[in-house]
py3Dmol code that shows the C-alpha trace and the ligand (Angstrom):
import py3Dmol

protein = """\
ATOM      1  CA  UNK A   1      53.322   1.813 -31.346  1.00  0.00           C
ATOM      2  CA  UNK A   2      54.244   2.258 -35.083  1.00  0.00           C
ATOM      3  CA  UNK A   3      53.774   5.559 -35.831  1.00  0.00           C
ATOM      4  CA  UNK A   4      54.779   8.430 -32.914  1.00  0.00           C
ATOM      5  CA  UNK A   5      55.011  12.061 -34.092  1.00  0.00           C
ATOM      6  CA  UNK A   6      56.709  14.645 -31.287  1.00  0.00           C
ATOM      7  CA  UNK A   7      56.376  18.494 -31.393  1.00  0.00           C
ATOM      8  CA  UNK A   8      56.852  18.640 -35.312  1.00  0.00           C
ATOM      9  CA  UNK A   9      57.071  21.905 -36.761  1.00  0.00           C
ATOM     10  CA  UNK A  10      57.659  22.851 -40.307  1.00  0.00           C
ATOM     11  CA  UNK A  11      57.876  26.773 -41.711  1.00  0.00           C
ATOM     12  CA  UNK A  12      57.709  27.274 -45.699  1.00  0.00           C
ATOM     13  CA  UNK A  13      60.628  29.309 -46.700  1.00  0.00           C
ATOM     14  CA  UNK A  14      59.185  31.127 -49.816  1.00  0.00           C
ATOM     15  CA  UNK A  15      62.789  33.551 -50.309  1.00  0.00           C
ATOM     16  CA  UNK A  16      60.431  36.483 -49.275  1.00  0.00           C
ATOM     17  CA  UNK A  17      59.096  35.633 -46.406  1.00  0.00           C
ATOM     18  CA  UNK A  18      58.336  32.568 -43.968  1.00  0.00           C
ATOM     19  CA  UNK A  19      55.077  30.584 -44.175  1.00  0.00           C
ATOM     20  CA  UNK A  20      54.397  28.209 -40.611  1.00  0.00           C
ATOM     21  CA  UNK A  21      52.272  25.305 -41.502  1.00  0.00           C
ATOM     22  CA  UNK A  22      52.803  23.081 -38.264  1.00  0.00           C
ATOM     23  CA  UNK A  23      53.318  24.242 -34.857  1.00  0.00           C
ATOM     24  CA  UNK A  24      54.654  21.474 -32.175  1.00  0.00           C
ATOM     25  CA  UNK A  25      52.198  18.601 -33.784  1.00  0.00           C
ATOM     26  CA  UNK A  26      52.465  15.406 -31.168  1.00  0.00           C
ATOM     27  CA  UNK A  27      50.315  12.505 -31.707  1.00  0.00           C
ATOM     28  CA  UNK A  28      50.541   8.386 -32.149  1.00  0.00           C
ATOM     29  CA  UNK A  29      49.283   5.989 -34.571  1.00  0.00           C
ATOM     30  CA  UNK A  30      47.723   2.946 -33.137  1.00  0.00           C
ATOM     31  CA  UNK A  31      47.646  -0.356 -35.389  1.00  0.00           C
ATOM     32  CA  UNK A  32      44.278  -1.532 -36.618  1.00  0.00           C
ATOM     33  CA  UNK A  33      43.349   2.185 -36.389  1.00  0.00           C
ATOM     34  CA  UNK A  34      41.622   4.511 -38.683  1.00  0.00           C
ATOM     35  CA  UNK A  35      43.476   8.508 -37.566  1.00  0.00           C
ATOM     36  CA  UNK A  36      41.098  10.804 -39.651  1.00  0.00           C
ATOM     37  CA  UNK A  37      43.311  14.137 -39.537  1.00  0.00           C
ATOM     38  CA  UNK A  38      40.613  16.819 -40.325  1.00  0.00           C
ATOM     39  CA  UNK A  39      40.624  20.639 -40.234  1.00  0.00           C
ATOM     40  CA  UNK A  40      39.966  23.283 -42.501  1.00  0.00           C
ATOM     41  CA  UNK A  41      41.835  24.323 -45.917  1.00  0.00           C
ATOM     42  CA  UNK A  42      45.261  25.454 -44.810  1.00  0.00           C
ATOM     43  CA  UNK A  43      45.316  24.090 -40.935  1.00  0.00           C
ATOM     44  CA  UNK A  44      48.453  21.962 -42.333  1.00  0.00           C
ATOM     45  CA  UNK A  45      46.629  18.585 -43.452  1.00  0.00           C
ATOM     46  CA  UNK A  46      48.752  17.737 -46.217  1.00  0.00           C
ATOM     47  CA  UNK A  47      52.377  19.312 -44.992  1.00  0.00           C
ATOM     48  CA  UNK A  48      52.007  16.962 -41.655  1.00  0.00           C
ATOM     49  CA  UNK A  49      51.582  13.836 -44.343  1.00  0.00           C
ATOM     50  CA  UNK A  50      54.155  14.672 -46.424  1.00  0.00           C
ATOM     51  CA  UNK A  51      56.064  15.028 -43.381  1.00  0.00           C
ATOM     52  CA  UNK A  52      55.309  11.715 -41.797  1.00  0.00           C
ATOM     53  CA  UNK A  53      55.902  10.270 -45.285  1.00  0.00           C
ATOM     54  CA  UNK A  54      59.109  11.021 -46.042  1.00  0.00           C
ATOM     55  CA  UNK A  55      58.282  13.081 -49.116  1.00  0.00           C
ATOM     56  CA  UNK A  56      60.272  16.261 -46.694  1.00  0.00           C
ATOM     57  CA  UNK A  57      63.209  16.639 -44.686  1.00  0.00           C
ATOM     58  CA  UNK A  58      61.997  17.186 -40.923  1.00  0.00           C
ATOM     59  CA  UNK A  59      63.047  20.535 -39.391  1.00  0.00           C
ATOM     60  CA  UNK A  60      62.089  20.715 -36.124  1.00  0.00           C
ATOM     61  CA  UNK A  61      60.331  18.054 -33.540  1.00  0.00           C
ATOM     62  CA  UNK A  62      60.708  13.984 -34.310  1.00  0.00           C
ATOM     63  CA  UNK A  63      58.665  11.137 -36.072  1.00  0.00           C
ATOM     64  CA  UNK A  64      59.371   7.884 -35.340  1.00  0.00           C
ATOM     65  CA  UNK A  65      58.109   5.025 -37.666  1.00  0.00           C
ATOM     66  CA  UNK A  66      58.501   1.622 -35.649  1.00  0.00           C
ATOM     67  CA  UNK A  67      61.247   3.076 -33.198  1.00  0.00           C
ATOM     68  CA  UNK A  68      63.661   4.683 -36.404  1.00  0.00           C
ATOM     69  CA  UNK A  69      63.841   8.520 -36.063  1.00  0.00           C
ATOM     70  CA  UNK A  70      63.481  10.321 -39.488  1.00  0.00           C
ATOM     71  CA  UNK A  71      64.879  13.775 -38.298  1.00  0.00           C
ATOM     72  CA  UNK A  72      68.481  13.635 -39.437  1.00  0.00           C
ATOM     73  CA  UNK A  73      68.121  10.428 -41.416  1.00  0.00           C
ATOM     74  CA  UNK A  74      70.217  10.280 -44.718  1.00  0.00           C
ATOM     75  CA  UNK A  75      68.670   9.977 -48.663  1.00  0.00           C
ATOM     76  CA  UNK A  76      69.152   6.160 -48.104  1.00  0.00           C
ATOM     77  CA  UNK A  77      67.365   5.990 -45.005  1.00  0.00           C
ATOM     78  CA  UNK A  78      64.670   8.334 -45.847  1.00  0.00           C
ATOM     79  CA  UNK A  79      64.101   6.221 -49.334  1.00  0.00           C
ATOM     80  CA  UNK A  80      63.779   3.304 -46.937  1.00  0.00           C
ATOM     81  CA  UNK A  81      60.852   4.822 -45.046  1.00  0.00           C
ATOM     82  CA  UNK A  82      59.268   5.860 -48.002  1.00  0.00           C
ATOM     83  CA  UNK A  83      59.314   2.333 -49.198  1.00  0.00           C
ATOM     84  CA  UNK A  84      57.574   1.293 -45.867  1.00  0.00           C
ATOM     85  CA  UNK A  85      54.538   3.325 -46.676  1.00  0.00           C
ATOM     86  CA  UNK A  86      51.244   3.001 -48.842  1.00  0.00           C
ATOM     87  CA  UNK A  87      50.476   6.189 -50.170  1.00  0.00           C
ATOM     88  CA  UNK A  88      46.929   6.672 -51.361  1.00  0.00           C
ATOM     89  CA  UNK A  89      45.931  10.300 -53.017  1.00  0.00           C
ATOM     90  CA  UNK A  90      42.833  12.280 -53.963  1.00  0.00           C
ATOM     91  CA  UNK A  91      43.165  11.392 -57.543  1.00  0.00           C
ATOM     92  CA  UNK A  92      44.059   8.034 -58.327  1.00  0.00           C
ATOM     93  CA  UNK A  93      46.600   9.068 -60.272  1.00  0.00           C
ATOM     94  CA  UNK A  94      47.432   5.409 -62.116  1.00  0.00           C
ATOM     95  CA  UNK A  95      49.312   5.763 -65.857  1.00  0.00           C
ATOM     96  CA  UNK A  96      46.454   5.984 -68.453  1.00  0.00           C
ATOM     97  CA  UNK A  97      48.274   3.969 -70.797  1.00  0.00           C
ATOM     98  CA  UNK A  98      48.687   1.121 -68.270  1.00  0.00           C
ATOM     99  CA  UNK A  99      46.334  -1.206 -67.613  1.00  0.00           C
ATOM    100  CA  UNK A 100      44.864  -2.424 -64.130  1.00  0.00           C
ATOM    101  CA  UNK A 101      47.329  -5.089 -63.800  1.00  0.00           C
ATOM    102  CA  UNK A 102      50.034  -3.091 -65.226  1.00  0.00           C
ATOM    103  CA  UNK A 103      49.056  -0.669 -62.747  1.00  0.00           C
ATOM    104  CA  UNK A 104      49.386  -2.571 -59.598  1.00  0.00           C
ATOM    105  CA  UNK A 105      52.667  -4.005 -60.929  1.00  0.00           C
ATOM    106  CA  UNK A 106      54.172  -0.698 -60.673  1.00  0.00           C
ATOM    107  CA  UNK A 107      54.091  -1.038 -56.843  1.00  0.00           C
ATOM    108  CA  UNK A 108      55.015  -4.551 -56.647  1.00  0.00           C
ATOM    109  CA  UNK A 109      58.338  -3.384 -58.704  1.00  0.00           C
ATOM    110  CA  UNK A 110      59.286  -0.856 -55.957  1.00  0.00           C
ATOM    111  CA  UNK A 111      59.920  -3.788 -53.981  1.00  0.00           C
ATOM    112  CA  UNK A 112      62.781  -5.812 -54.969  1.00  0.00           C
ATOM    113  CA  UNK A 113      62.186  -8.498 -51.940  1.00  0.00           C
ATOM    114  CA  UNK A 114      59.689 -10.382 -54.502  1.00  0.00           C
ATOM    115  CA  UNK A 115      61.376 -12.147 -57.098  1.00  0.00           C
ATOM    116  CA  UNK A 116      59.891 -10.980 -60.529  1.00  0.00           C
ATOM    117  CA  UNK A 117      58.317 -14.773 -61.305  1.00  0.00           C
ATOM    118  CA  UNK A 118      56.635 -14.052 -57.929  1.00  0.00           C
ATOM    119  CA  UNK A 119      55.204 -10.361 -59.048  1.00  0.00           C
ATOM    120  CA  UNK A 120      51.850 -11.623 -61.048  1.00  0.00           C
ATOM    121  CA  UNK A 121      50.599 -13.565 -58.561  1.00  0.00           C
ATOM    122  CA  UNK A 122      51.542 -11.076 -56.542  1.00  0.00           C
ATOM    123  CA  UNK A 123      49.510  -8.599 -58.376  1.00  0.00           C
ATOM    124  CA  UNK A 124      46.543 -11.064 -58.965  1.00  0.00           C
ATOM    125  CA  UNK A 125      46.195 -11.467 -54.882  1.00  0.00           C
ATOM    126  CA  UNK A 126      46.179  -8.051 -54.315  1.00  0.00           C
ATOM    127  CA  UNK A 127      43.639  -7.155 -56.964  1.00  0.00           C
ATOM    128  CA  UNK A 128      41.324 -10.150 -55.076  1.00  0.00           C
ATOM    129  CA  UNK A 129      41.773  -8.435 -52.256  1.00  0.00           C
ATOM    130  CA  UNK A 130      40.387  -4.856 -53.711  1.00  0.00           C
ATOM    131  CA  UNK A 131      37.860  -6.627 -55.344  1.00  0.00           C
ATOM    132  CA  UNK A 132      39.026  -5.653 -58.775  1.00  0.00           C
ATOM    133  CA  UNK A 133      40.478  -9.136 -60.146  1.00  0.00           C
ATOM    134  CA  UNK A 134      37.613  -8.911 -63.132  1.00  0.00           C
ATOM    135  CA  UNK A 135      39.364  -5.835 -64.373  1.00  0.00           C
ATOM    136  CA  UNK A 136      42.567  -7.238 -64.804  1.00  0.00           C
ATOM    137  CA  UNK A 137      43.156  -5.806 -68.491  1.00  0.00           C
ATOM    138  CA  UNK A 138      40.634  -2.750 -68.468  1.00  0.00           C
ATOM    139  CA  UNK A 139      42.284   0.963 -68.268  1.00  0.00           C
ATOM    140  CA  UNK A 140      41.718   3.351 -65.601  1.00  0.00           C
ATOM    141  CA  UNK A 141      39.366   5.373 -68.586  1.00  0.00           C
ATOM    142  CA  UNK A 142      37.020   2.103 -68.456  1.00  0.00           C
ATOM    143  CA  UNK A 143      36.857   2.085 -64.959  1.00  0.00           C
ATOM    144  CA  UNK A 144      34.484   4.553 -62.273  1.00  0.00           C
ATOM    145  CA  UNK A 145      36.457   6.683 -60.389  1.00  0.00           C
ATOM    146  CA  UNK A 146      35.788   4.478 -57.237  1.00  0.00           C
ATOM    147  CA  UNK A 147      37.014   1.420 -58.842  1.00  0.00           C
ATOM    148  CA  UNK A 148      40.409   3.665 -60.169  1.00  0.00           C
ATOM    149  CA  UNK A 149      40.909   4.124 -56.022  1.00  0.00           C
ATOM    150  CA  UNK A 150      40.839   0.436 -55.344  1.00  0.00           C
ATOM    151  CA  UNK A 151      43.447  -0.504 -58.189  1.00  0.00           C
ATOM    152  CA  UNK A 152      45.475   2.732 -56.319  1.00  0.00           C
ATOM    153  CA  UNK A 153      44.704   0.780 -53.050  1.00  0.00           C
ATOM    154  CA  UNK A 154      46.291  -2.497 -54.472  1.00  0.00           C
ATOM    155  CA  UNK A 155      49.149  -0.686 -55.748  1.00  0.00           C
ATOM    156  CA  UNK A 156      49.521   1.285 -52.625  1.00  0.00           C
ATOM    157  CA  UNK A 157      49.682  -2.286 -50.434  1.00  0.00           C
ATOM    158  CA  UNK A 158      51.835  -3.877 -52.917  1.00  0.00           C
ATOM    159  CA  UNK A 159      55.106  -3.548 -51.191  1.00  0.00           C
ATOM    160  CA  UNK A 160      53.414  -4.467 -47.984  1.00  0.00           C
ATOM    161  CA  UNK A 161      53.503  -1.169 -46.116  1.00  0.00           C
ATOM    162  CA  UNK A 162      53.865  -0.690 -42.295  1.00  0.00           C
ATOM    163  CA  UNK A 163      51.506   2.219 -42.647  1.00  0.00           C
ATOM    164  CA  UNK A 164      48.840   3.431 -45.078  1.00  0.00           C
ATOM    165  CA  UNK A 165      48.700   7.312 -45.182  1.00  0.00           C
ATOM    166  CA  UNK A 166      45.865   9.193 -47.753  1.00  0.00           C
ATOM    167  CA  UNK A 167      45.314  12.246 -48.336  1.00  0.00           C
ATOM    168  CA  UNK A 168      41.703  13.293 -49.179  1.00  0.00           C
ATOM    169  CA  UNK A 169      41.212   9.712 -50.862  1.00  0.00           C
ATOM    170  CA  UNK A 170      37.342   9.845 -51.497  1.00  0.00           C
ATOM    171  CA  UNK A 171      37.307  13.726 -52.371  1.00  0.00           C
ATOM    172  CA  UNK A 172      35.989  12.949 -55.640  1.00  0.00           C
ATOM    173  CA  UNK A 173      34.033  10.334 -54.738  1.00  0.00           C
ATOM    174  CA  UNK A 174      30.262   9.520 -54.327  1.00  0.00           C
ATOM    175  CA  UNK A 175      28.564   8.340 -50.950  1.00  0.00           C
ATOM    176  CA  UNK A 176      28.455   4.483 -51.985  1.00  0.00           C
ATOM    177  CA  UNK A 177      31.875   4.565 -53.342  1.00  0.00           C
ATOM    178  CA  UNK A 178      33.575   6.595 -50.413  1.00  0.00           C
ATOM    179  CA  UNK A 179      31.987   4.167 -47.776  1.00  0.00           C
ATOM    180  CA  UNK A 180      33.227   1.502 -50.108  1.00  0.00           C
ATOM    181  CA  UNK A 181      36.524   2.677 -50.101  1.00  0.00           C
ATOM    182  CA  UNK A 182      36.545   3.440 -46.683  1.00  0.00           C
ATOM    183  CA  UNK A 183      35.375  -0.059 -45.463  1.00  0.00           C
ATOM    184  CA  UNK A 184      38.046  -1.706 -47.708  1.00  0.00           C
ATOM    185  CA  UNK A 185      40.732   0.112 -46.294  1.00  0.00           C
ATOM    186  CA  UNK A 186      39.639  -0.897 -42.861  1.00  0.00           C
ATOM    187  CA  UNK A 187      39.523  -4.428 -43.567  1.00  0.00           C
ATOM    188  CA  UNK A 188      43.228  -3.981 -44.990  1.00  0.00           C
ATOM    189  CA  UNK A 189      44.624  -2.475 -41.994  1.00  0.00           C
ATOM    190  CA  UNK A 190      42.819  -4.611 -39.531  1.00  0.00           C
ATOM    191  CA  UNK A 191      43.954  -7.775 -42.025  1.00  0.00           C
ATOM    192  CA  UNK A 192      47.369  -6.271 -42.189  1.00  0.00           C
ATOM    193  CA  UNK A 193      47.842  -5.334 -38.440  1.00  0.00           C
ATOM    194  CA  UNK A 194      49.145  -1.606 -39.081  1.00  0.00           C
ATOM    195  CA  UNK A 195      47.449   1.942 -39.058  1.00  0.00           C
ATOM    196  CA  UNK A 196      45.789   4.321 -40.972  1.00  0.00           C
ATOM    197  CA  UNK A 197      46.722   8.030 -41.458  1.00  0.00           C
ATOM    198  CA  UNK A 198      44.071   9.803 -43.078  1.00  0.00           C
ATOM    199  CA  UNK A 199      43.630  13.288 -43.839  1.00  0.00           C
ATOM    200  CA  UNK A 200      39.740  14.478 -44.797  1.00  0.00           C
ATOM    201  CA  UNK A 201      37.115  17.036 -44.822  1.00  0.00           C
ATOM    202  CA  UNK A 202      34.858  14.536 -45.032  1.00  0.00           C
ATOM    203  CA  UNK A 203      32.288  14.024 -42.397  1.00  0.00           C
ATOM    204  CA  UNK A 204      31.041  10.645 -43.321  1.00  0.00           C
ATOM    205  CA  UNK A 205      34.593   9.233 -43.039  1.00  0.00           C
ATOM    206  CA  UNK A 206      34.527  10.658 -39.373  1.00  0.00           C
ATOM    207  CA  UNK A 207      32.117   8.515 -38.203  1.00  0.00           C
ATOM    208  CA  UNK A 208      34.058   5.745 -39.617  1.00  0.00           C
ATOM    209  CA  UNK A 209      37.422   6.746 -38.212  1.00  0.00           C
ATOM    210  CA  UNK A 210      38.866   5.561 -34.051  1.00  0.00           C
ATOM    211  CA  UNK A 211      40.342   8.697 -33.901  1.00  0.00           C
ATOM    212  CA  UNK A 212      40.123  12.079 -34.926  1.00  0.00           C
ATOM    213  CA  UNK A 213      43.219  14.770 -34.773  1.00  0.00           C
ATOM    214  CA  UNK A 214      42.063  18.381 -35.042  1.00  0.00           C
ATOM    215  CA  UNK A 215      44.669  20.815 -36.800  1.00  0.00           C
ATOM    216  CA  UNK A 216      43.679  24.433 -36.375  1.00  0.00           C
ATOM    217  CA  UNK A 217      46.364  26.528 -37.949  1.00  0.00           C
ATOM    218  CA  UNK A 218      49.105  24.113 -37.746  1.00  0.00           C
ATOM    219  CA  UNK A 219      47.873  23.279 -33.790  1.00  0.00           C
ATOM    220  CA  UNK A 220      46.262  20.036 -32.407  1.00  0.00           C
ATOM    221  CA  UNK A 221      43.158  21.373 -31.192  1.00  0.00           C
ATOM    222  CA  UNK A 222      41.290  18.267 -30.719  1.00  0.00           C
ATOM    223  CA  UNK A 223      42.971  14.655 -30.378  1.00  0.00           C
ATOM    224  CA  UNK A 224      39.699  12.130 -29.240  1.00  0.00           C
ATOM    225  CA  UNK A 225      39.222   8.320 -29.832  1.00  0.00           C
ATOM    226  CA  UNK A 226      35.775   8.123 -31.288  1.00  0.00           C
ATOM    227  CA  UNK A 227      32.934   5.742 -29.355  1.00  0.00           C
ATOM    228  CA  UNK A 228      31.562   2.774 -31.484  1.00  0.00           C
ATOM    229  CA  UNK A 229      28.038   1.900 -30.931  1.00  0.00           C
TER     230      UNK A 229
END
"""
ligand_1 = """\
27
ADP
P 45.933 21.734 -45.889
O 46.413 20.454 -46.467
O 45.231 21.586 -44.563
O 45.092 22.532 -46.856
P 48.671 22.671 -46.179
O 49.546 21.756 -45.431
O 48.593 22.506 -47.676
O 47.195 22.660 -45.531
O 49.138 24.181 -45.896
C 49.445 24.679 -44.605
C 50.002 26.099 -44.734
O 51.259 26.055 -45.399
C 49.122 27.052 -45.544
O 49.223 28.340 -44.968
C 49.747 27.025 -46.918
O 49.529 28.248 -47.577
C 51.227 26.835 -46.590
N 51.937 26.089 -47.641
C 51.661 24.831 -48.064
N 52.535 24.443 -49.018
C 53.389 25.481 -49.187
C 54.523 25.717 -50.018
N 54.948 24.770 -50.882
N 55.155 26.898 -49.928
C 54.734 27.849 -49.074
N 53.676 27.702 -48.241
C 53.001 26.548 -48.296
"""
view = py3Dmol.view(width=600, height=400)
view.addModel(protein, "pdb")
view.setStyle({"model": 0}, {"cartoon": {"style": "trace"}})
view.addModel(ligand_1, "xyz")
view.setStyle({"model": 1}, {"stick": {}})
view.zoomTo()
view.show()
């Protein structure tokens, strides 16, 4: 089990009054697995993978990536999860005045296990494996917004991740592009051996997903492994 996540609960503090956003959230992450988190606007999508990726402190309930406990962690610790995860978002959001390459290289810096006469081909591998190595030099303004996720992709994977977590990745994408997308990142995690957090309100990425967690104002309502023909 990578990824185990035990009664979390996290309340906004706005100074006037108290906002709850997750209420005693348990689930796991298999490897190989596509977790579709779905739910409507506001059920606590995004706070539970902010949670689970570091990007808050945890206030009440555990998450465990690969057996180390985040609650009570320090900065250093927490900066070390962080660096363990591929973060994908609904925009792309790569630099505009960086090219593809340029890009990708941004991720490959966080890590400083690769040796910088390493990072290139580094870079070049990973764009293979997106299927973007003919747009080595374009910028993301010459590129479809479904290509722009795949360069995000390669940078996301860059510093080898133990987990891939989006949130709304193909929100601004077309049908062929999001099943694209989709099918990409399932041959990375199934490549990679690790899992797939995914939050969505999309119900062609349902289909595609093993699992589907159902948030209902901050509560699991649903948690079901979904039957492939
Ligand atoms: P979703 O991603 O499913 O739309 P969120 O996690 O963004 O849901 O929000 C869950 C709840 O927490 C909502 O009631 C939202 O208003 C509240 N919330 C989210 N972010 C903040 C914040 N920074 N401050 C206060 N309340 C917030």
């Amino acid at each position: 089990m990578t990824l185990s996540v035990r009664s979390l609960t996290h309340i906004y503090d706005t100074g006037s009054q108290q906002e709850p956003a997750l209420n005693n959230v348990s689930f796991e992450l298999s490897k190989r697995e596509l977790t579709a988190v779905v739910g409507p606007s506001g059920c606590g999508k995004s706070t539970l993978l902010s949670l689970v990726a570091g990007l808050r402190p945890i206030q009440s309930g555990s998450v465990q990536l690969n057996g180390v406990e985040l609650k009570g962690c320090t900065a250093l610790q927490m900066q070390r999860h962080r660096q363990q995860i591929g973060i994908i978002f609904q925009s792309h959001k790569l630099m505009p005045f960086l090219n593809t390459a340029e890009n990708v290289l941004i991720g490959a810096e966080a890590s400083t296990a690769l040796p910088v006469s390493n990072r290139l081909a580094k870079v070049e591998s990973l764009l293979m494996s997106v299927g973007m190595i003919g747009h080595f030099l374009k910028f993301p303004r010459q590129l479809s917004g479904g290509q722009c996720q795949r360069v995000s992709v390669a940078r996301a994977i860059a510093n080898d991740p133990t987990i891939i977590i989006a949130d709304e990745p193909t929100a601004s994408l077309d049908f062929k592009s999001t099943r694209a997308l989709v099918s990409l990142l399932l041959d990375i995690i199934k490549f990679r051996d690790i899992p797939l957090l995914m939050a969505t309100h999309d119900s062609r990425i349902i289909e595609m997903a093993d699992r589907v967690i159902q948030l209902d104002d901050g509560r699991v309502v649903a948690n079901e492994t979904i039957g492939k023909p």
